[in-house]
N, C-alpha and C positions, 0 to 999 in steps of 0.2 A: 368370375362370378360376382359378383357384387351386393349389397343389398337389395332386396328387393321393392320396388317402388321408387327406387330409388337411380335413375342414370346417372351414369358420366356428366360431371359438370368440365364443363371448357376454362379455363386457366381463368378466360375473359369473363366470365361471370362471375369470378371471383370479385371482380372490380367493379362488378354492379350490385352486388351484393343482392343479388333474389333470394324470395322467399326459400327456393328449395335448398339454396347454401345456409341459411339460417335455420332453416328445417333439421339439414343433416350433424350440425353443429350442434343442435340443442341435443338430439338421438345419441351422436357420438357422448358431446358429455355425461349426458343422463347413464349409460352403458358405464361411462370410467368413472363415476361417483360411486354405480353402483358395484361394482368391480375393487375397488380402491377398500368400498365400507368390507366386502367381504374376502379380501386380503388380509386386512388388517384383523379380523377375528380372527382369518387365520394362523396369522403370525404371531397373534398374543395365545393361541391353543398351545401353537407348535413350543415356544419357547415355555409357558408350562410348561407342556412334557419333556422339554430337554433339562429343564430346572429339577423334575420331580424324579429325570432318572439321576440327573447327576446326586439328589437324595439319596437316592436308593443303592448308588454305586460307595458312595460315604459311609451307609449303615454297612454294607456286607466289609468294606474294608476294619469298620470300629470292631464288627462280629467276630471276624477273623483275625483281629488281635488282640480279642480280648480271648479266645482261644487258644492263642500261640500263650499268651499269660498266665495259663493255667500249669504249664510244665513247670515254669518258674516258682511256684506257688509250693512250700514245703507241708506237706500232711503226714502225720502222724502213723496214719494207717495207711500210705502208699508207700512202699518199701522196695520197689519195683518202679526204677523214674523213665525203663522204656513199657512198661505196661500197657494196659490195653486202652486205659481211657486215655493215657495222653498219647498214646497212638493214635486213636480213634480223632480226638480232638485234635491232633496236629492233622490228619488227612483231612479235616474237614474243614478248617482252617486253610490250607491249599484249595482245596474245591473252592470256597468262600472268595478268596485272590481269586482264581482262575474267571470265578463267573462275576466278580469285579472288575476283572479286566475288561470281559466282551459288554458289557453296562455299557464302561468309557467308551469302548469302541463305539458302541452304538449310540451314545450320545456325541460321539465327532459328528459320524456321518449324518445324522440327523441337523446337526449344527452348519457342517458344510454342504449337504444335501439340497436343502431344505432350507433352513430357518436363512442361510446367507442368500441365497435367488429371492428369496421375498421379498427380503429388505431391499434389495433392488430394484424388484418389481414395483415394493410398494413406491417409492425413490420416482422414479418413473411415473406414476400416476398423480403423485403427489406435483409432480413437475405438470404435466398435462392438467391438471385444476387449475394452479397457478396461472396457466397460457388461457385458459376458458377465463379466470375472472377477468385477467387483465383484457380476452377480447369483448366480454361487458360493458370492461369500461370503455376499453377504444371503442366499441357500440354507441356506448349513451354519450360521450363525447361526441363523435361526430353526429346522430345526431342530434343533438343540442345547436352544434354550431351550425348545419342546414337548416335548422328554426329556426337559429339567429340571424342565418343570411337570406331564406327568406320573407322576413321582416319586413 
């Protein structure tokens, strides 16, 4: 299937360099610029969010032991050190780990999912600009030097 409007160019036209290979060249690049511009928003989202969960897997760890810290803590009026609030507080403090662990998990997998293919992707398009400018330049080079040769 191909683009449309667009046929098969022959190997040999590559070496005459027609309008419709400079056509499909300018199309191609225009696509990986714009591709490239909206990779890279997305890769600065994604890593946000891998940044603002690994936040958030931080708070429930500080929560959770600053919870576990309450059993340590000597009070007056607790006279009972397996009681109900530092039962309560240590179960919740567990719960708090537990749902700290699947955070981290889910900021791996978003990490290795996700945010590691893009950066390759973007790698990749970044490479494909690179080949477009430099075929500008070998563009405006040659022709310059068919100006100059025919002179």
């Amino acid at each position: 299937m191909g683009i449309p409007g667009f046929e098969k160019l022959p190997l040999e036209c590559a070496l005459d360099d027609p309008p419709q290979l400079r056509t499909l060249a300018a199309v191609f690049s225009g696509d990986v610029r714009t591709q490239h511009e909206y990779l890279a928003t997305l890769h600065r989202l994604t890593a946000r969010l891998v940044t603002c969960l690994d936040d958030v897997t931080l708070a429930y760890q500080a929560l959770a032991h600053h919870l576990h810290t309450h059993s340590s803590k000597v009070y007056a009026i607790n006279t009972d050190p397996k009681g109900l609030v530092d039962t309560s507080l240590g179960r919740g403090a567990e719960l708090l780990q537990e749902v700290s662990s699947w955070q981290h998990i889910l900021c791996t997998q978003l990490t290795d999912g996700v945010l590691h293919p893009l950066t390759q992707q973007l790698n990749a398009y970044s490479q494909l600009l690179q080949l477009q400018e430099q075929h500008a330049h070998c563009t405006q080079a040659l022709e310059a030097a068919v100006a100059g040769f025919l002179r």
